[in-house]
N, CA, C and O of each residue as an XYZ file, in Angstrom:
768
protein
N      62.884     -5.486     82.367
C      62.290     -6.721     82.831
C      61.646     -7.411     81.636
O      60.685     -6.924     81.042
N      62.247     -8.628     81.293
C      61.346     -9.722     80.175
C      60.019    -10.608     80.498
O      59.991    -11.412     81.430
N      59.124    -10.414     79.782
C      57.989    -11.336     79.728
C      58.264    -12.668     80.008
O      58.909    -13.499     79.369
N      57.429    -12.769     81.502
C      57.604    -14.433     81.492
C      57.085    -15.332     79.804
O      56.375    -14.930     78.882
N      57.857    -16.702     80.016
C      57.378    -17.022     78.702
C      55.828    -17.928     78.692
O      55.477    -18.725     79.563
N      55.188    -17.614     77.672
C      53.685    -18.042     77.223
C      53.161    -17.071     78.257
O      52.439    -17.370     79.208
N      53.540    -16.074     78.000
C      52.528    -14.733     78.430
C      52.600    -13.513     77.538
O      53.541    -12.776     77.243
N      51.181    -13.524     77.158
C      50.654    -12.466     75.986
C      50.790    -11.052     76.551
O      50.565    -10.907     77.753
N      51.141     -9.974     75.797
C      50.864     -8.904     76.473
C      50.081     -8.238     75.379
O      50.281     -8.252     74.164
N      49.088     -7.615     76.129
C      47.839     -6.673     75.127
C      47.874     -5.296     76.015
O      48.423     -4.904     77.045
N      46.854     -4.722     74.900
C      46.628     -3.339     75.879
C      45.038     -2.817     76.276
O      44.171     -3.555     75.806
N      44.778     -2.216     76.686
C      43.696     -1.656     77.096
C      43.796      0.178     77.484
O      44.445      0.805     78.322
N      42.736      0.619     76.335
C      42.476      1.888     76.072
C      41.691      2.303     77.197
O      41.013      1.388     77.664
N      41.574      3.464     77.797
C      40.094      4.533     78.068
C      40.640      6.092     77.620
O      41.605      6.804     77.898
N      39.678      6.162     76.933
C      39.423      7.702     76.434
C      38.820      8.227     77.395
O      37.871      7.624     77.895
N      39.251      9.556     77.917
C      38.367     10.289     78.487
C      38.174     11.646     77.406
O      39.158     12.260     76.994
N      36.947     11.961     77.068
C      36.261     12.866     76.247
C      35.757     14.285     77.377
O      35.023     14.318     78.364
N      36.556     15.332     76.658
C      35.544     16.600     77.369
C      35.109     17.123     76.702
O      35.581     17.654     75.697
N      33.555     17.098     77.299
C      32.482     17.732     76.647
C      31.735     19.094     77.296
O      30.526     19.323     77.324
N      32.648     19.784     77.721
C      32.063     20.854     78.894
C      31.865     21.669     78.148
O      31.937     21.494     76.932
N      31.503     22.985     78.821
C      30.601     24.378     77.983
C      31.996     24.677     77.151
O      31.794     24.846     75.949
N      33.272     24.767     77.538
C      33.900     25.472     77.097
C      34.528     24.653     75.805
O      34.879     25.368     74.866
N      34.686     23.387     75.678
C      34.349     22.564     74.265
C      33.289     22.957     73.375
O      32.119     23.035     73.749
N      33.739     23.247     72.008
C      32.295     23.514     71.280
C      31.996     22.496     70.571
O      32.697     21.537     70.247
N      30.816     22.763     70.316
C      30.176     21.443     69.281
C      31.331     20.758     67.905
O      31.429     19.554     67.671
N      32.157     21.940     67.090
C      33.108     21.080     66.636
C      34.154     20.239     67.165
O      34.629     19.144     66.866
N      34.428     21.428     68.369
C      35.568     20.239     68.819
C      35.394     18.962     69.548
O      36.232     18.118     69.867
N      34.294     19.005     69.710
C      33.460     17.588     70.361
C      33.948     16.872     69.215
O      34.994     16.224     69.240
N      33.076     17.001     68.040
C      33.021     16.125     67.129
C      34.461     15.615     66.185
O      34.670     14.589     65.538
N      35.387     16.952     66.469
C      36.856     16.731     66.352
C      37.063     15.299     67.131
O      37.302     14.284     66.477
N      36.965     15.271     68.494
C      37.269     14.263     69.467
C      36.031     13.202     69.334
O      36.000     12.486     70.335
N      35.284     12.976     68.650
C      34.592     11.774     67.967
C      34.568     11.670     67.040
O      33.603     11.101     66.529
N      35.471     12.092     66.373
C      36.226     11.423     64.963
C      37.766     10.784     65.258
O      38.332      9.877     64.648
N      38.249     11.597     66.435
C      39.415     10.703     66.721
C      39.555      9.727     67.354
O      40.557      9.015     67.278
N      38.126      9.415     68.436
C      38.446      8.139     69.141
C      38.270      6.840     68.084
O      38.979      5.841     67.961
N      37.075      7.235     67.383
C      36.975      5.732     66.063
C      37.958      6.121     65.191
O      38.225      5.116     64.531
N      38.845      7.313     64.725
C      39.986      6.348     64.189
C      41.106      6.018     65.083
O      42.007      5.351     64.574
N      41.200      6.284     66.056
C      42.245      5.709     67.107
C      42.043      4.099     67.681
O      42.908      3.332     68.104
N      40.521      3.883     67.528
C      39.651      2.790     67.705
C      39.998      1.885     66.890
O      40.493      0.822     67.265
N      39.795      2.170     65.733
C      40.030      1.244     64.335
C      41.356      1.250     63.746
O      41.758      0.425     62.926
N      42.210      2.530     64.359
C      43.951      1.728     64.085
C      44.125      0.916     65.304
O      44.296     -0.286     65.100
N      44.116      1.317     66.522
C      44.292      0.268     67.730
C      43.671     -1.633     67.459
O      44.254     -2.603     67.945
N      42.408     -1.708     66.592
C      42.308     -2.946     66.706
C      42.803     -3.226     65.153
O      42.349     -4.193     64.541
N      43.622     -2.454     64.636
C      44.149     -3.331     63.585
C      45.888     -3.528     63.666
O      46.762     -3.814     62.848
N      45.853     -3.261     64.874
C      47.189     -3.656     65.289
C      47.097     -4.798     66.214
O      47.899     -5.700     66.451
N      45.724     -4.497     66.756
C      45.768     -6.405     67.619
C      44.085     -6.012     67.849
O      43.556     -4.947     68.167
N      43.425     -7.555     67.496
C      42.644     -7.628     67.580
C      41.824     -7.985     69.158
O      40.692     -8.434     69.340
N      42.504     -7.732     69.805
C      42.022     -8.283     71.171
C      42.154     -7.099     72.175
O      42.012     -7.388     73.364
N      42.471     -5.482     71.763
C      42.434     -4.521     72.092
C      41.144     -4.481     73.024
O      40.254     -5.304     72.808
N      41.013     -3.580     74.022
C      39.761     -3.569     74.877
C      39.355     -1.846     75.271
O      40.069     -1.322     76.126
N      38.601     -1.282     74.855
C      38.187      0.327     74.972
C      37.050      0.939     76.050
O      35.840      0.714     76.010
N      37.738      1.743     76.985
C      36.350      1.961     77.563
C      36.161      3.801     77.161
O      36.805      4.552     76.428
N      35.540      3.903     77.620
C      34.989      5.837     77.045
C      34.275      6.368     78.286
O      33.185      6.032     78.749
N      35.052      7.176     78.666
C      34.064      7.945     79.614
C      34.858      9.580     79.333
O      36.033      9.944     79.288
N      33.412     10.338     79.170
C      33.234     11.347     79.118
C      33.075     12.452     80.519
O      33.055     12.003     81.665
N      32.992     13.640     80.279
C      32.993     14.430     81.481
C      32.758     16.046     80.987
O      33.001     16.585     79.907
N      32.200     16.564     82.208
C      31.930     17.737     82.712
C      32.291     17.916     83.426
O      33.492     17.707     83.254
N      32.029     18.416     84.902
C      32.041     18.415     86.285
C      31.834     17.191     86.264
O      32.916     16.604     86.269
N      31.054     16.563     86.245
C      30.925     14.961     86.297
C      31.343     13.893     84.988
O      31.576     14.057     83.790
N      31.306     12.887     85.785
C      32.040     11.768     84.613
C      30.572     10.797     83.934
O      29.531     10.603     84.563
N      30.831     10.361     82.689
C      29.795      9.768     82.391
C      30.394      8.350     81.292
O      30.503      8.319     80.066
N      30.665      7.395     82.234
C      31.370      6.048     81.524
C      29.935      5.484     80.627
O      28.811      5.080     80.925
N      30.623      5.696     79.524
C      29.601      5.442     78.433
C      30.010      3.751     78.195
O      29.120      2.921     78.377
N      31.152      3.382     77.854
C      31.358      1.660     77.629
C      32.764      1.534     78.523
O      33.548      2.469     78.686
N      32.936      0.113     79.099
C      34.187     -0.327     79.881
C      34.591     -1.463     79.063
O      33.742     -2.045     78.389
N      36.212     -1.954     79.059
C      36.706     -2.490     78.118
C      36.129     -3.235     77.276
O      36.526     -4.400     77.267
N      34.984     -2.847     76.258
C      34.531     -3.670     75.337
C      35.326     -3.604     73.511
O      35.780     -2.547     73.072
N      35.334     -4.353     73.046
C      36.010     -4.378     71.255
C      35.341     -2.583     71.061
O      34.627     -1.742     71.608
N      36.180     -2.829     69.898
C      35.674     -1.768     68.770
C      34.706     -1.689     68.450
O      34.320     -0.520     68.468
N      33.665     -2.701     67.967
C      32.624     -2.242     67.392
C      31.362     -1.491     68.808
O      30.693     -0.458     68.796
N      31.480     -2.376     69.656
C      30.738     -1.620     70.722
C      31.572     -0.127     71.520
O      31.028      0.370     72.505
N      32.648      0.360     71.076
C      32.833      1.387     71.907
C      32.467      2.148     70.922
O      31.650      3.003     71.262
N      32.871      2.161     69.442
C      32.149      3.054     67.999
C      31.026      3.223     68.306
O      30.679      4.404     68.327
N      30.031      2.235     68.653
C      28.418      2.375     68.928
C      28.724      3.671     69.417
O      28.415      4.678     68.780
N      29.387      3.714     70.651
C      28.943      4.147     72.300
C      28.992      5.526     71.814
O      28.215      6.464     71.993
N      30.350      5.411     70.999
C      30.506      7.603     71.229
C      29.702      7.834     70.155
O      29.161      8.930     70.304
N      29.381      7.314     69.159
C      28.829      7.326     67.848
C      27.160      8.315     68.498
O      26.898      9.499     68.289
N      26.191      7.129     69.407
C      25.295      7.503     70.302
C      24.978      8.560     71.238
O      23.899      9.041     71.583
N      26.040      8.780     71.530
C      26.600      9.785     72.793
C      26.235     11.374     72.322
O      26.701     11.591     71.204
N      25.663     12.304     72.780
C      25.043     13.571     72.837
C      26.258     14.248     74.265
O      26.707     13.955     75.374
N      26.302     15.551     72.945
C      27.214     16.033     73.740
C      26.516     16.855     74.936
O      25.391     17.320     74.756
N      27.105     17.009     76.003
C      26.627     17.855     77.404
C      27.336     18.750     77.583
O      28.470     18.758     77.105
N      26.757     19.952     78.474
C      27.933     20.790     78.889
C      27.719     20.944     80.103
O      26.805     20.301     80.619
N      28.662     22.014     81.029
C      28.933     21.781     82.278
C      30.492     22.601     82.496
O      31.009     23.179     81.539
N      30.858     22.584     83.253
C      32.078     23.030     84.169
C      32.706     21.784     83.820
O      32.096     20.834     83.327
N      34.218     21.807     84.143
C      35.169     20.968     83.525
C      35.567     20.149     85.170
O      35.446     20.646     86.290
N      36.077     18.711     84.780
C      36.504     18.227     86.225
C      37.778     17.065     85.328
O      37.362     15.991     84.894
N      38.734     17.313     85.216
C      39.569     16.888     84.682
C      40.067     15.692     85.626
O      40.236     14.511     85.321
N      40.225     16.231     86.665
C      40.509     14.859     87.702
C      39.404     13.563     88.229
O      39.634     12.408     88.587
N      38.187     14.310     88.094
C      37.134     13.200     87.702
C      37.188     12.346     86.841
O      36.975     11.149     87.033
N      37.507     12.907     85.699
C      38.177     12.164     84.730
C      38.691     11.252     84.813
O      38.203     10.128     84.701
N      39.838     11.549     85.038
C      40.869     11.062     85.122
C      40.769      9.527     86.282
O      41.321      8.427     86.262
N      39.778     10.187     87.196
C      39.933      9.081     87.944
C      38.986      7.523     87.651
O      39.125      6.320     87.871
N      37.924      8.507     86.983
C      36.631      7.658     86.113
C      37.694      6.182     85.216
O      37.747      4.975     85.455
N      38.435      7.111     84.099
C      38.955      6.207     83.478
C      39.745      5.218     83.706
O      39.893      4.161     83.091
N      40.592      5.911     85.272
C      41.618      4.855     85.884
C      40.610      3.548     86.396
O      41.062      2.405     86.322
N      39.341      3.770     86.872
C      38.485      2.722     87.265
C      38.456      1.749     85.883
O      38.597      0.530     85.985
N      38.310      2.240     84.926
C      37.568      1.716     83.634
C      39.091      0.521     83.632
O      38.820     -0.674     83.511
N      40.089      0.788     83.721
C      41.053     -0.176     83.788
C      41.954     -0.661     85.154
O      43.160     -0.442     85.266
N      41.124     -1.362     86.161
C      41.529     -1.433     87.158
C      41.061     -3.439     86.780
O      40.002     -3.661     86.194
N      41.657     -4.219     87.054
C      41.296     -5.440     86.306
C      42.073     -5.790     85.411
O      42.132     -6.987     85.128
N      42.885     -4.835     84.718
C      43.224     -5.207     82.957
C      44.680     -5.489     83.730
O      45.365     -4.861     84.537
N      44.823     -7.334     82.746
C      46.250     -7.314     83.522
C      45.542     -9.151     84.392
O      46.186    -10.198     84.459
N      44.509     -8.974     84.760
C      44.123    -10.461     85.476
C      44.442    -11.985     84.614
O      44.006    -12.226     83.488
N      44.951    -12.538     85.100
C      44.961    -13.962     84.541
C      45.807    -14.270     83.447
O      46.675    -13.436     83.703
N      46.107    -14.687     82.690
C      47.091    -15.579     81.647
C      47.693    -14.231     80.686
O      48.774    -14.324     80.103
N      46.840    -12.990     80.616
C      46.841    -11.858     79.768
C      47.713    -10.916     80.530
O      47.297    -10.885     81.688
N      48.815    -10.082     80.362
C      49.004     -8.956     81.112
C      49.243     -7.773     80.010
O      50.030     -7.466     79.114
N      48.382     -7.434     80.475
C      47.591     -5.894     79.823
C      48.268     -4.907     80.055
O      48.598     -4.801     81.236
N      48.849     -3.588     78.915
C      49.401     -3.014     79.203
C      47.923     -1.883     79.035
O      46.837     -2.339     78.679
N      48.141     -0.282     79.378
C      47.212      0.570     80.004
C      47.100      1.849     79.430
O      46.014      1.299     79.613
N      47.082      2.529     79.128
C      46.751      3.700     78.460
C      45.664      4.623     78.340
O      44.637      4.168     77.836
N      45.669      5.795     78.685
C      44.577      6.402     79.140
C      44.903      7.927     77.849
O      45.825      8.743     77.842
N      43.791      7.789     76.975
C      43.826      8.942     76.255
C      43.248     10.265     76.829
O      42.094      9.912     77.071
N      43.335     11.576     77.200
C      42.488     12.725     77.341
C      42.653     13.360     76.588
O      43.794     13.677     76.252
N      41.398     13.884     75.914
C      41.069     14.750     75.153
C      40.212     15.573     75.725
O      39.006     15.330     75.756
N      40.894     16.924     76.380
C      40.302     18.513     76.268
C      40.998     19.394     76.319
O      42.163     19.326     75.928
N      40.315     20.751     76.955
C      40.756     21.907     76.511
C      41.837     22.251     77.677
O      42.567     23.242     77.666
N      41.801     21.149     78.788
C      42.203     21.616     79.942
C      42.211     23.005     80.795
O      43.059     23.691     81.366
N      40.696     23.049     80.552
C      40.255     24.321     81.628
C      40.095     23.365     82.525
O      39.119     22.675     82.229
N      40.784     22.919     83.780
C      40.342     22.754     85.139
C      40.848     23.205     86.201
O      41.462     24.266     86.099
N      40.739     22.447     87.759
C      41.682     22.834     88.510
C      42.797     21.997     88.375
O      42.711     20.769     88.341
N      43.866     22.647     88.294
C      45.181     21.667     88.680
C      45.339     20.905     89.310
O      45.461     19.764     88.864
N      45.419     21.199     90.792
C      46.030     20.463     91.860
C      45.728     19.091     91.756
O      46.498     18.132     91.701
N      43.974     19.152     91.730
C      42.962     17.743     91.661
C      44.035     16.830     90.453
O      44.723     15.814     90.548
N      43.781     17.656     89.502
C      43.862     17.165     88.321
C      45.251     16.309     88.071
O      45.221     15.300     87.366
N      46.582     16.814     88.747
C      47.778     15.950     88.448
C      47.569     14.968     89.784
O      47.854     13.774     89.688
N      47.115     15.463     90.896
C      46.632     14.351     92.112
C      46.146     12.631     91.759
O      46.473     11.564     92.278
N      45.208     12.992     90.614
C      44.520     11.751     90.082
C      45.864     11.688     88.855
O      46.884     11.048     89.111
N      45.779     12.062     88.192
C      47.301     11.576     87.268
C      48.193     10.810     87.747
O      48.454      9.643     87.454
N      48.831     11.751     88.772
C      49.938     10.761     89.672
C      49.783      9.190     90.271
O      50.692      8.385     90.477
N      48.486      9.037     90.459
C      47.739      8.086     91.046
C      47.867      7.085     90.037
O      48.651      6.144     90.159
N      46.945      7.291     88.797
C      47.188      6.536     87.664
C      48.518      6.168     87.120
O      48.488      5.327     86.222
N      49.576      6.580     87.445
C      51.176      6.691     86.836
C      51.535      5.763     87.406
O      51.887      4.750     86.800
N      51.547      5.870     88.959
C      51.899      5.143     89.669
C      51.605      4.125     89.777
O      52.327      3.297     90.333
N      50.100      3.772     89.132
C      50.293      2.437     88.875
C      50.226      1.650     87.928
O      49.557      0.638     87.715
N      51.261      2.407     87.164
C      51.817      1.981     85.734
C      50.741      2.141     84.448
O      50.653      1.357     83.502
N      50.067      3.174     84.628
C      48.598      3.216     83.408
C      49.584      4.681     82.643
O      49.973      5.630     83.323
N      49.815      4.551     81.207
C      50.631      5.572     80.227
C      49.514      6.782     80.362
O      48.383      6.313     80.489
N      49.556      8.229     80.366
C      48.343      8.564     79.952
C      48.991      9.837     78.968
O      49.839     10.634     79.369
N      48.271      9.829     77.330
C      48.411     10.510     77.231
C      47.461     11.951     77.060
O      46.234     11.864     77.067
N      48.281     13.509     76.878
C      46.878     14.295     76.650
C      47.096     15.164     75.213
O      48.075     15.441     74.521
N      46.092     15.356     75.168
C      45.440     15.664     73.432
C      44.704     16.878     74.159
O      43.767     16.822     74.956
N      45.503     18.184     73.578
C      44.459     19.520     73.822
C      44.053     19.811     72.179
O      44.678     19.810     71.118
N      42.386     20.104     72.671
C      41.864     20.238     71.421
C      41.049     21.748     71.441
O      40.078     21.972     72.164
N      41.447     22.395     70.818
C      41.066     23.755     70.412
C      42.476     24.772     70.980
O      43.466     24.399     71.610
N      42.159     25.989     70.545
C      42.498     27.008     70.828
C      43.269     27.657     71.989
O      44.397     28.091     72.221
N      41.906     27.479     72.691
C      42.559     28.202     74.514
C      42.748     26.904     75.186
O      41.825     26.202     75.599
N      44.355     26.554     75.290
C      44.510     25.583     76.280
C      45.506     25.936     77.436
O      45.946     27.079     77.560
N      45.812     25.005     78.202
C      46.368     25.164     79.077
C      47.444     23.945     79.108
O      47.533     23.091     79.989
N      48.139     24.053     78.086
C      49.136     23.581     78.105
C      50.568     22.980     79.704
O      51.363     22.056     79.877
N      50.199     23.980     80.314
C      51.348     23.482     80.818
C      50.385     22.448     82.156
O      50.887     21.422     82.616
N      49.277     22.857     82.514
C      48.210     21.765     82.791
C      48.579     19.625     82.404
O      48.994     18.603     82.950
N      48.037     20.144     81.120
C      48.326     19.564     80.236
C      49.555     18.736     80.113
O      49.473     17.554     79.779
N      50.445     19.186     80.315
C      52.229     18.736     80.153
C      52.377     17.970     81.468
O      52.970     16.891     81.495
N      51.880     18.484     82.474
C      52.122     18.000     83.583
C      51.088     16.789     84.388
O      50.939     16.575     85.592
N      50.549     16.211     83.346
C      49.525     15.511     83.579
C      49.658     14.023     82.518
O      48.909     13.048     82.556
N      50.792     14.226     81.654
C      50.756     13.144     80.773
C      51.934     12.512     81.185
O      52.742     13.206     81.802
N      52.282     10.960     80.902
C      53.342     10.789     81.271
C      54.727     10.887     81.479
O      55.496     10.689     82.419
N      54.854     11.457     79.662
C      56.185     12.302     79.703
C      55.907     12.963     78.655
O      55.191     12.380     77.841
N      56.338     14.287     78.343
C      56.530     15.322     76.848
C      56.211     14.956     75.900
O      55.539     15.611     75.103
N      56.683     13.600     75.703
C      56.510     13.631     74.173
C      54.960     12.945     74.383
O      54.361     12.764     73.323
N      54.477     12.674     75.222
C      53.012     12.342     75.075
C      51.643     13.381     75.584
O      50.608     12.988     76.122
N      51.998     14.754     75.239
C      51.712     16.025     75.088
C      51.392     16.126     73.139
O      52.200     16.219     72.215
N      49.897     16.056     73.142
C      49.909     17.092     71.817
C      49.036     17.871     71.956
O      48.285     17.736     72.921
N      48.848     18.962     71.017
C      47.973     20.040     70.757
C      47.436     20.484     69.137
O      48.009     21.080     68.226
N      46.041     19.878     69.268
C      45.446     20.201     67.920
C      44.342     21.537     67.432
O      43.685     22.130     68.288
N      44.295     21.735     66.618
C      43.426     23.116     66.545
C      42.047     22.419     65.239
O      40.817     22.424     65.272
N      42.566     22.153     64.719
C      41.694     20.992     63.230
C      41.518     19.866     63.660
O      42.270     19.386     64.508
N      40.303     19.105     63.070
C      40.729     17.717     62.641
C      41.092     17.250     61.932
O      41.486     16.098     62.114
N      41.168     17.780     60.854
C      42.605     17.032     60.173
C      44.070     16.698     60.861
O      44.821     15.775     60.546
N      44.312     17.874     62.066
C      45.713     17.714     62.698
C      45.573     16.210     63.467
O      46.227     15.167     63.484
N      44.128     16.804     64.195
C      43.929     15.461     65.109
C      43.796     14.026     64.853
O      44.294     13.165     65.579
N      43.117     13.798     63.811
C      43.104     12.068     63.126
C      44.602     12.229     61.872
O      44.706     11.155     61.281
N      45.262     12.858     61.579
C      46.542     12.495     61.349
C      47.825     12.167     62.706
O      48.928     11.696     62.430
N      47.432     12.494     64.027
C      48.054     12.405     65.179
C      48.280     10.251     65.586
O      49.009      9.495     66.228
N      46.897     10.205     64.528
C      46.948      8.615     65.590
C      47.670      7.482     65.736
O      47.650      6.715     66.699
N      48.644      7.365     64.228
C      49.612      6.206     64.623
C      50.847      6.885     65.468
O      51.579      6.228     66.208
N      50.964      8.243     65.257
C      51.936      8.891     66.495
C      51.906      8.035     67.415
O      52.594      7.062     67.724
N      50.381      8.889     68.086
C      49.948      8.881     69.192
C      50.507      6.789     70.280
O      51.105      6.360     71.268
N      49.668      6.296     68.998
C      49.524      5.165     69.526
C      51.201      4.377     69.406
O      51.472      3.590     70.313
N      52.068      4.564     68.510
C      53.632      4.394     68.804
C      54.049      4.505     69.971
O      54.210      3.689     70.878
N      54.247      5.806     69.860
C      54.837      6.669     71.396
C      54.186      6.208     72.553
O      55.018      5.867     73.394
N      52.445      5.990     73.111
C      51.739      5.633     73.925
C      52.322      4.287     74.262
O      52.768      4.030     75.380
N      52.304      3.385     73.197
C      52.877      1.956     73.599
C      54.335      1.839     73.667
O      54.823      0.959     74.376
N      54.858      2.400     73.200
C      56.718      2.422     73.762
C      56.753      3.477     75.253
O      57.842      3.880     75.661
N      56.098      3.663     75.616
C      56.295      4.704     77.015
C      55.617      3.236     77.605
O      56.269      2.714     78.509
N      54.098      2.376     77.081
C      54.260      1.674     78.685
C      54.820      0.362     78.316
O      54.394     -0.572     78.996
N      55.625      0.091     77.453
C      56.608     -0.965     77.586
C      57.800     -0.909     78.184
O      58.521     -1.822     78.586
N      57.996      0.712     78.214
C      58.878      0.647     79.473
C      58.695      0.498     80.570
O      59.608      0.075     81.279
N      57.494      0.783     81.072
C      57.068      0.020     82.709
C      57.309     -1.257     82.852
O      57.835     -1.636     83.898
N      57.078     -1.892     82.151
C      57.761     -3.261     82.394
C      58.849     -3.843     83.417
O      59.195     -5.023     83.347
């Protein structure tokens, strides 16, 4: 399907960040070093990019909704990590809110939902809210960060395979981001 003509298409980010007990303090900070450089390649590919951040435990904690770069950098920059039990589908569903709107008026917004954790949760919940988000055309991909993951969690929760990675460093992880963000935006230009 082609873009009607004199219609812009942009995108709109939400990160969801896990910060639960079973995340440790590096790999937190692994995953707040990757959202500002994922932040700062995303708006230097278009400046009209829009980021929201919400974090989680058992509970979700939307730190900024589609604001620029420099205010979502503030946000995680600020942000103290918590711990807690993991709720991946909270998540998940937190962030689908954060872009429910994107897409109104002269702009049609394409969608993308980053997760970054270890994917200790429950399943079922967890691809329940995925599916939800898919369906209505939001890309999501997931980023397991550390060690003990749960990969196939994980696999089955992103939109397709190749938007599955797994990092152990940060170095792996902020070398991941023009990947990331390629592949992320050619998966939802095919919704189209």
């Amino acid at each position: 399907m082609s873009s009607p003509p004199n219609i812009t298409w942009e995108i709109d980010y939400a990160i969801a960040v896990d910060e639960s007990s079973s995340v440790t303090p590096a790999n937190f900070e692994f995953s707040r070093a990757f959202v500002v450089a994922l932040f700062t390649a995303a708006t230097a590919r278009s400046e009209t990019a829009r980021y929201s951040i919400v974090t989680f435990t058992i509970i979700t904690n939307e730190l900024v909704r589609q604001v620029d770069n420099v205010a979502a950098t503030a946000a995680i920059f600020a942000h103290q990590k918590a711990s807690g039990g993991t709720s991946i589908a909270a998540a998940l569903i937190a962030a689908t809110d954060t872009l429910i709107g994107s897409g109104a008026g002269e702009v049609l917004r394409e969608r993308v939902i980053f997760l970054l954790t270890d994917g200790a949760s429950n399943g079922p919940a967890a691809t329940a809210a995925a599916d939800v988000a898919k369906a209505d055309g939001i890309v999501i991909v997931t980023i397991a960060v550390g060690a003990a993951v749960n990969q196939a969690l994980l696999s089955s929760l992103a939109s397709n395979l190749q938007l599955v990675f797994s990092v152990v460093q940060e170095d792996q992880l902020l070398g991941l981001v023009d990947n990331l963000l390629d592949k992320a935006c050619y998966v939802s230009r095919s919704f189209r």
